[in-house]
C-alpha positions as CSV (number, residue, x, y, z in Angstrom):
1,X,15.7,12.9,-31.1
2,X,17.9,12.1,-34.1
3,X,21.2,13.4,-32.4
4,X,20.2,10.7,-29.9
5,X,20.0,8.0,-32.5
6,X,23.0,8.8,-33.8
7,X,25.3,9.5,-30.7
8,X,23.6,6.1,-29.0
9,X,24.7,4.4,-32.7
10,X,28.0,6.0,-32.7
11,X,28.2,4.6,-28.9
12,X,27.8,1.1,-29.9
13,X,29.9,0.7,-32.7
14,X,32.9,2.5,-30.8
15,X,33.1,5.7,-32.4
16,X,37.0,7.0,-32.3
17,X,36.4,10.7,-33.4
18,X,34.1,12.8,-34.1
19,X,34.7,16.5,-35.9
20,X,32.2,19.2,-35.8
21,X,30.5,20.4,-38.9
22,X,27.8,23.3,-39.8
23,X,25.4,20.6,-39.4
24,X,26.2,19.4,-36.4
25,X,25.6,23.2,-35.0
26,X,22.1,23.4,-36.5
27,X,20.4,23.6,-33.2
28,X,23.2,25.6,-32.2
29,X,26.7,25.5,-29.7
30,X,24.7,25.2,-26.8
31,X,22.7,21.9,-27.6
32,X,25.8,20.3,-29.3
33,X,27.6,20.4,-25.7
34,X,24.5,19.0,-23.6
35,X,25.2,16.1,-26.4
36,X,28.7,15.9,-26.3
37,X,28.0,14.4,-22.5
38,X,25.9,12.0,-23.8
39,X,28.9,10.6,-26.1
40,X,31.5,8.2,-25.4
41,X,33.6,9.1,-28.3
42,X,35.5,12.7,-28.3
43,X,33.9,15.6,-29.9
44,X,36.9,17.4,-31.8
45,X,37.4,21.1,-33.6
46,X,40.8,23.2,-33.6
47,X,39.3,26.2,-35.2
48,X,35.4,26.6,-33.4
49,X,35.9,28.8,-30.9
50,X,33.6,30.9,-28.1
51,X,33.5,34.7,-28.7
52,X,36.9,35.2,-27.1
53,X,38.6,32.8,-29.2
54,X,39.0,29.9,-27.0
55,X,38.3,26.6,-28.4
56,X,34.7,24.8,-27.4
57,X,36.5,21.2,-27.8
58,X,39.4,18.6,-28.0
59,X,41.7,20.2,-30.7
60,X,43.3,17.0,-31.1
61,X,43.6,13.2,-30.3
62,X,46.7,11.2,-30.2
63,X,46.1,7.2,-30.3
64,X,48.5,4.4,-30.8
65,X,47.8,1.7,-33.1
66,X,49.9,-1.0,-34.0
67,X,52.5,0.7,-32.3
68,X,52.1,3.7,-34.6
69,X,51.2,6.6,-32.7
70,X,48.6,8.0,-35.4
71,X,47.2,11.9,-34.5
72,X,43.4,13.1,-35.4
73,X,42.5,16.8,-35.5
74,X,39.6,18.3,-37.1
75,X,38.5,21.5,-38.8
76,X,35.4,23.3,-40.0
77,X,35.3,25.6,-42.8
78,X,35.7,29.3,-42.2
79,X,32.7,29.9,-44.7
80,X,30.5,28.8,-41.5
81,X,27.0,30.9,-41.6
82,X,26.9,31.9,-37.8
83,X,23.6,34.3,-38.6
84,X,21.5,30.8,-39.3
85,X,23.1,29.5,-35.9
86,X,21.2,29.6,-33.1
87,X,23.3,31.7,-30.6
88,X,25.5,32.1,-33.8
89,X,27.0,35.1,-32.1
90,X,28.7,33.1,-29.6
91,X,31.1,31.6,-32.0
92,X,34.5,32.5,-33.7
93,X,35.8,30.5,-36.8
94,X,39.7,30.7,-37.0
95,X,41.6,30.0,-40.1
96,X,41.7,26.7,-40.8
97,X,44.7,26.8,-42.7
98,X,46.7,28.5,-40.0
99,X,45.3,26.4,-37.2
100,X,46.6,23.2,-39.0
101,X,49.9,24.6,-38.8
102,X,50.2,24.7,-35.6
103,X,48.1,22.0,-34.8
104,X,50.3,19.6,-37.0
105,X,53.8,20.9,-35.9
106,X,52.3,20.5,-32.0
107,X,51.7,16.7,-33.0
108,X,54.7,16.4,-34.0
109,X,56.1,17.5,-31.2
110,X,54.4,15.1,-29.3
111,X,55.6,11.9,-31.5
112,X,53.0,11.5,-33.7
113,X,54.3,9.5,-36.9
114,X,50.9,9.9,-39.2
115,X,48.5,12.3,-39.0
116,X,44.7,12.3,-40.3
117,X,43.1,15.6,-40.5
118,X,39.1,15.5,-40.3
119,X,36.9,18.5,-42.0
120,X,33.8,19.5,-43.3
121,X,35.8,21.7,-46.4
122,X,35.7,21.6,-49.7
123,X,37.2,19.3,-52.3
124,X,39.4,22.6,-53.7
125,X,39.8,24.1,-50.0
126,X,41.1,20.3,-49.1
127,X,43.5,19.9,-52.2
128,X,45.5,23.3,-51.0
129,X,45.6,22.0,-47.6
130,X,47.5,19.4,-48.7
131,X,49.8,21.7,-51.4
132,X,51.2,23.6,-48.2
133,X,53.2,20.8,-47.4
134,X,52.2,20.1,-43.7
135,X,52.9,16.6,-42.0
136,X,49.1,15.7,-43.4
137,X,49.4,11.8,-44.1
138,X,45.9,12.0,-44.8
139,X,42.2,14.2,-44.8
140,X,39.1,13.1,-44.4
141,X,36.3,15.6,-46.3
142,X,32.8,15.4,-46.0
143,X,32.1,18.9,-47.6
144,X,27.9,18.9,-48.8
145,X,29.4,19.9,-52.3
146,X,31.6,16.2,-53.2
147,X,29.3,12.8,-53.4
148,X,31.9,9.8,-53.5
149,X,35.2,10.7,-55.3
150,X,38.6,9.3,-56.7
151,X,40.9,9.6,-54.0
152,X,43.7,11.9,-55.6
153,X,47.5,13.1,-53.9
154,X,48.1,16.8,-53.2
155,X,51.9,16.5,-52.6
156,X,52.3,13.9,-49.9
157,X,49.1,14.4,-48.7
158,X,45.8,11.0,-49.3
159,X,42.6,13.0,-49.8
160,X,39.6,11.5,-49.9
161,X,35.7,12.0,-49.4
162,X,32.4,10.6,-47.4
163,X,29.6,9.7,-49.3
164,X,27.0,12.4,-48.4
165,X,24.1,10.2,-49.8
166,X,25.0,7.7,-46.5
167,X,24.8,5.1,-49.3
168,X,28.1,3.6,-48.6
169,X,30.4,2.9,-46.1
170,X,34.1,4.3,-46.4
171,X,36.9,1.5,-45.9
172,X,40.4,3.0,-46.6
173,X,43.3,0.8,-45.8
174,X,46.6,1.8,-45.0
175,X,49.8,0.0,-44.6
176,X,53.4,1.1,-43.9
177,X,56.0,0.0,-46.2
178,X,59.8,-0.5,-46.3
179,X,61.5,-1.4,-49.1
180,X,60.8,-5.2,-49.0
181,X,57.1,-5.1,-48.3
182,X,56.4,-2.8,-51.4
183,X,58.2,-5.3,-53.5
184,X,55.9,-8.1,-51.9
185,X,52.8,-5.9,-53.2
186,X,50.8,-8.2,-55.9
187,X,50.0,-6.7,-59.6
188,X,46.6,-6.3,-58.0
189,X,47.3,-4.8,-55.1
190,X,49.4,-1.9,-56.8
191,X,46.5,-1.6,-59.4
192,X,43.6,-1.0,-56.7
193,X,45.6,0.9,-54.3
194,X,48.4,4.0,-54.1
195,X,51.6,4.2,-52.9
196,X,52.4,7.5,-51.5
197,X,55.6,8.5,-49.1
198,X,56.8,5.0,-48.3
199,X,52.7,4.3,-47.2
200,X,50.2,1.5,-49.1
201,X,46.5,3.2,-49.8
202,X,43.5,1.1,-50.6
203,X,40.4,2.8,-50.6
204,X,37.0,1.9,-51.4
205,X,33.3,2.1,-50.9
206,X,31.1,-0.3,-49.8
207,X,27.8,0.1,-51.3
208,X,24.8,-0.8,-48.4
209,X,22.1,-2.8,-50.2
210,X,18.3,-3.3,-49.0
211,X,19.1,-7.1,-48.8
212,X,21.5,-6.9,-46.4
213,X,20.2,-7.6,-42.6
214,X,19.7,-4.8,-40.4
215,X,21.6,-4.4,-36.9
216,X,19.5,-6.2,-34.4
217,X,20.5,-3.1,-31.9
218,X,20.3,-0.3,-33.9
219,X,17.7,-1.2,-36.0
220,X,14.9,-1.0,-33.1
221,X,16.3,2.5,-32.5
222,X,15.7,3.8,-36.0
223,X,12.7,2.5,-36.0
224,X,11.5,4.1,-33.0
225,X,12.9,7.3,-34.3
226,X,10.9,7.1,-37.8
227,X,7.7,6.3,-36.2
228,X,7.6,9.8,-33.3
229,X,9.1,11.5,-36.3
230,X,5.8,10.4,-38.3
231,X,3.8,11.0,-35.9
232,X,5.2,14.7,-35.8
233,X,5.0,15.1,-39.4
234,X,1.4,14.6,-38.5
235,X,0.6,17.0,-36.0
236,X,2.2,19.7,-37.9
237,X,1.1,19.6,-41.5
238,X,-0.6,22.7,-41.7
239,X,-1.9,24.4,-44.6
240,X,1.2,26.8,-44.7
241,X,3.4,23.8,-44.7
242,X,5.0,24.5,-47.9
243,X,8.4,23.9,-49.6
244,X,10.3,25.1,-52.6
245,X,10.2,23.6,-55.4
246,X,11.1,24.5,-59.1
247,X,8.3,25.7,-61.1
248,X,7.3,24.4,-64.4
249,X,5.6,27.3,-66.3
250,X,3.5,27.8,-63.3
251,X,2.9,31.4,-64.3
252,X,0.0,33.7,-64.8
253,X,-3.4,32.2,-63.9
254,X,-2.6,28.6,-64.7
255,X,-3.9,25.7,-62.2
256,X,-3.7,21.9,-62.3
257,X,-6.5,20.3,-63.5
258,X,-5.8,17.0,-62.6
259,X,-5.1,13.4,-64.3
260,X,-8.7,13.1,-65.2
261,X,-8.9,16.0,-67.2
262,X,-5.8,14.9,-69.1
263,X,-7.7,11.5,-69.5
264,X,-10.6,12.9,-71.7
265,X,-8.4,13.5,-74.5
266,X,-5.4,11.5,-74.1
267,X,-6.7,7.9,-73.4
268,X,-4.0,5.9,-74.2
269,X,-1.5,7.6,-72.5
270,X,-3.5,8.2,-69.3
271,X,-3.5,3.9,-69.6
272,X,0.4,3.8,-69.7
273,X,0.3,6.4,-66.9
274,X,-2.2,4.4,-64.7
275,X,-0.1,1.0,-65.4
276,X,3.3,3.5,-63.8
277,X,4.6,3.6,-60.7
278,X,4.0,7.6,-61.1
279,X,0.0,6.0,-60.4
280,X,0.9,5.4,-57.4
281,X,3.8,7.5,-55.8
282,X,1.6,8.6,-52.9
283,X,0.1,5.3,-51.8
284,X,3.8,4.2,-51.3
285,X,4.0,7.3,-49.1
286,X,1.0,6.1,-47.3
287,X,2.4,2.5,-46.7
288,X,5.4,3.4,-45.6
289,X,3.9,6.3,-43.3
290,X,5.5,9.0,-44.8
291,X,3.0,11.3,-46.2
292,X,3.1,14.1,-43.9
293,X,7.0,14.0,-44.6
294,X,7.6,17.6,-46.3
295,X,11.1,16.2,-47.8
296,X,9.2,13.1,-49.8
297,X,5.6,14.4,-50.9
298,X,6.9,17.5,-53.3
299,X,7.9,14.2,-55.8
300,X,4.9,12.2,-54.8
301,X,2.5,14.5,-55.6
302,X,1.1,17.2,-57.9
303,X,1.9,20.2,-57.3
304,X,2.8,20.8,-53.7
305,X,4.2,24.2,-52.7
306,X,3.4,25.3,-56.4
307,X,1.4,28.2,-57.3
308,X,-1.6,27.0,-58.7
309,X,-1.2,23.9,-56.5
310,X,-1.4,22.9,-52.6
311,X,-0.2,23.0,-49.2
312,X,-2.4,21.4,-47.1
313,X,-1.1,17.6,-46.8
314,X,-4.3,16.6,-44.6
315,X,-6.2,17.5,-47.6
316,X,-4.3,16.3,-51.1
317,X,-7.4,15.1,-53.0
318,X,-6.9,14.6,-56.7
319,X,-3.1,16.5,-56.4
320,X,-2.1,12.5,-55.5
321,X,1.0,10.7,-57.4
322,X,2.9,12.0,-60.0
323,X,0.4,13.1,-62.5
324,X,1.0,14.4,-66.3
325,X,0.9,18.2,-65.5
326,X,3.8,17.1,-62.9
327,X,6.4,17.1,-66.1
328,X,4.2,19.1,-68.2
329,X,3.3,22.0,-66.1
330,X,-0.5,23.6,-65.0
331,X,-2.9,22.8,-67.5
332,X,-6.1,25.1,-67.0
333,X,-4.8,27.2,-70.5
334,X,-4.5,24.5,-72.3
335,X,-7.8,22.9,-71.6
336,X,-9.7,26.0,-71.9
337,X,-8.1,27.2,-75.0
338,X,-9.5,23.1,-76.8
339,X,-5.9,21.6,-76.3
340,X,-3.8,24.4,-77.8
341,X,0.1,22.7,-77.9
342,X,1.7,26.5,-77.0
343,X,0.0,26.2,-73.5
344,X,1.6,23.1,-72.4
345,X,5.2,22.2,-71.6
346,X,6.0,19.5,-74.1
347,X,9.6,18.6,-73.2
348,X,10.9,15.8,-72.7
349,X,14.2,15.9,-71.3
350,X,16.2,14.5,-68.3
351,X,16.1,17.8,-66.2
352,X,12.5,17.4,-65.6
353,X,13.3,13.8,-64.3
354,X,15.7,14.5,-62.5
355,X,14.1,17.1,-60.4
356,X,12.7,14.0,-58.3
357,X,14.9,11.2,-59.7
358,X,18.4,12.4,-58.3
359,X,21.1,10.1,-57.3
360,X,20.5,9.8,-53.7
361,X,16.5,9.1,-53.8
362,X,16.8,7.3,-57.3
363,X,20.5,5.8,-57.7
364,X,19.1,2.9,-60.7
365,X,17.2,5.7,-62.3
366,X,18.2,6.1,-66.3
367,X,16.4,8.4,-68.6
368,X,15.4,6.5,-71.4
369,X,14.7,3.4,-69.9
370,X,12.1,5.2,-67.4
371,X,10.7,7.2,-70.3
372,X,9.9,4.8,-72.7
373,X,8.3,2.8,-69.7
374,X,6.1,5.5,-68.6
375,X,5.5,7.7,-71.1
376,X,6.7,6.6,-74.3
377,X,3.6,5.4,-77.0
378,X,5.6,3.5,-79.1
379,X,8.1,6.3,-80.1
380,X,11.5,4.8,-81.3
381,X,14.1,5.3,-78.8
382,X,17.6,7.1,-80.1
C-alpha cells in the first residue's frame, strides 16, 4: 500500500533512479521485484545479488545531459541483516568497495565523463569511498545514521547526504567549469558553493513548510493511504499491541496513578498542566485519526508499553495526554508513602523531553522555552 504510493509518486514526478536499500527489502527480494514492474523509473544495485552471486538489478545507468554523458550506479552496505529479510537467505551482498571498482572503471569505458554513486552507507563508510581515488564525481548517502549534513570533499570526490526526517528536499547544483567561467563566479557564488576538479557545487536544502500547497495529484493519494492505514490501525490494536519505550523508574511495584491523583496536592501545577498542550496530546491524536497509530500514542499518552502502564489502545481511560508521572515516573510509592520526594523522579532535564520532542516529530522544540511554559511556577530561568 505505501510502496504503491510511493512508486505511483515517484511515476509522476519522473523518477531517474532509484537504488535499493535495507528498507526497501523489508517485505523481502521477492515483493521488491513484483514492484519494480509497477515502476517507470529503473530499480538499481551493483552489489545485491541472488544466492549464486548474480545481480537482481540494473548495476548501472548511463544518461546524457547537456551533452554530458553522466553515469549512476548504486550500492547497499555489506552490514545488510539478511536473517530479518524475508527470504533473507536468497541474497548475497558483495563488497561494495570492490564492486565500485569495477563498476566505475566499466563506465569509463563506456564514455562516461561524471559519475554519481547512489548508497544507503554510512557517513565514514562514504568518506573512504571517496579516499580510494575512484572516478566518483559525486555520492549520494542516505545511511539511517546522518540527518542533513555539510557537504565535505574526500579527495576529488562531493559527498553529501538525504535528509532522513523527509523534511527537506535535496537541490545540489552542479556546473562544469573552464578556466573563464570560474573567474565569472560572483563573491557569492564562491561563498555558498565548492569548487572541486574543474566542477561548481551548490548544495542546499529546501525546508518543506505546512503552508505550502499540497500537490493536487499526489495529495489525494496520501490521503487515501492515511485513511486504510487508520482504519488498520483500528482493527488491530489489541491488548498485546505494545512498543518499547524507555522506562522512567518504572521498577518494583510502582503504577501510575493518574493526573488526578497528582492534582490533590499539587493544584497549582496541575492548572499550568491543564492550560498545556501536554492536556491534550491525545485529543489531537483523536482529530487527526491517529490514535490507534503505535508509532504516535507512546508520546501521547501515559504510560503505554510501560510496566505499570497499558496496552490496550481501545481502552486508554485516564492513561490520556501527557500527564505528570509521564516525566516523573509511576507514582503509587509516592502517594502511599504521604508524598515522600525519594519516590518520585524530580529531574528536570532535556533527556526526558527529548524522549518525545526529537528533531523529526518536534523540529521548533527548545528546552527551556517549553519548560518554563509547561511546568515552570515561576522558577527563574538560567
Amino acid at each position: 500500500m505505501v510502496a504503491d504510493l510511493i512508486i505511483s509518486s515517484y511515476n509522476f514526478m519522473g523518477c531517474d533512479a532509484f537504488n535499493i536499500g535495507a528498507y526497501d527489502l523489508s517485505l523481502g527480494i521477492d515483493f521488491l521485484k513484483r514492484e519494480e514492474k509497477k515502476a517507470k523509473f529503473p530499480f538499481i544495485s551493483a552489489n545485491l545479488c541472488d544466492s549464486h552471486g548474480q545481480r537482481l538489478f540494473k548495476p548501472y545507468l548511463l544518461y546524457t545531459i547537456d551533452g554530458v554523458k553522466v553515469g549512476i550506479f548504486g550500492l547497499i552496505d555489506k552490514r545488510l541483516k539478511l536473517a530479518k529479510i524475508p527470504g533473507g537467505h536468497k541474497l548475497k551482498v558483495k563488497d561494495p568497495f570492490e564492486e565500485a571498482g569495477k563498476i566505475t572503471a566499466e563506465l569509463r569505458s563506456k564514455g562516461a565523463q561524471y559519475i554519481i554513486l547512489l548508497t544507503n552507507m554510512t557517513g565514514l563508510k562514504c568518506r573512504k569511498m571517496g579516499h580510494r581515488g575512484l572516478p566518483i564525481n559525486l555520492i549520494i548517502g542516505s545511511s539511517k545514521k546522518n540527518q542533513i549534513s555539510i557537504p565535505l570533499v574526500a579527495k576529488n570526490t562531493y559527498i553529501t547526504h538525504l535528509d532522513r526526517g523527509g523534511k527537506c528536499i535535496g537541490y545540489l547544483e552542479v556546473k562544469f567549469l573552464d578556466d573563464d567561467k570560474e573567474k565569472q563566479l560572483s563573491a557569492t557564488e564562491r561563498y555558498e558553493g565548492k569548487i572541486v576538479d574543474g566542477l561548481y557545487y551548490y548544495n542546499r536544502f529546501v525546508k518543506l513548510k505546512l503552508s505550502m500547497p499540497d500537490h493536487p495529484v499526489i495529495a489525494p493519494k496520501v490521503t487515501a493511504v492515511l485513511e486504510k492505514i487508520k482504519r488498520l490501525q483500528a482493527v488491530k490494536a489489541t491488548t498485546n499491541m505494545t512498543i518499547p519505550t524507555k522506562k522512567l523508574a518504572a521498577t518494583g511495584d510502582k503504577k501510575y496513578v493518574g493526573v488526578q491523583t497528582c492534582r490533590k496536592c499539587h493544584p497549582q501545577r496541575y492548572t499550568l498542566w491543564q492550560n498545556s498542550a501536554h492536556a491534550r496530546a491525545y485529543h489531537a491524536l483523536i482529530l487527526r485519526g491517529q490514535e490507534f497509530d503505535k508509532e504516535c500514542i507512546g508520546c501521547h499518552s501515559l504510560g503505554y508499553g510501560r510496566k505499570g502502564g497499558f496496552s490496550d489502545l481501545h481502552n486508554i481511560g485516564f492513561y490520556a495526554n501527557v500527564q505528570c508521572e509521564s516525566c516523573h515516573g509511576p507514582g503509587s510509592l509516592h502517594v502511599a508513602l504521604k508524598g515522600d520526594p525519594s519516590k518520585i523522579v524530580k529531574k528536570k532535564e532535556p533527556a526526558v523531553c527529548l524522549q518525545c520532542h526529537i528533531e523529526e516529530k518536534s523540529p521548533e522544540f527548545n528546552f527551556q522555552k517549553y519548560f518554563h511554559k509547561t511546568c515552570s511556577l515561576g522558577e527563574k530561568k538560567k
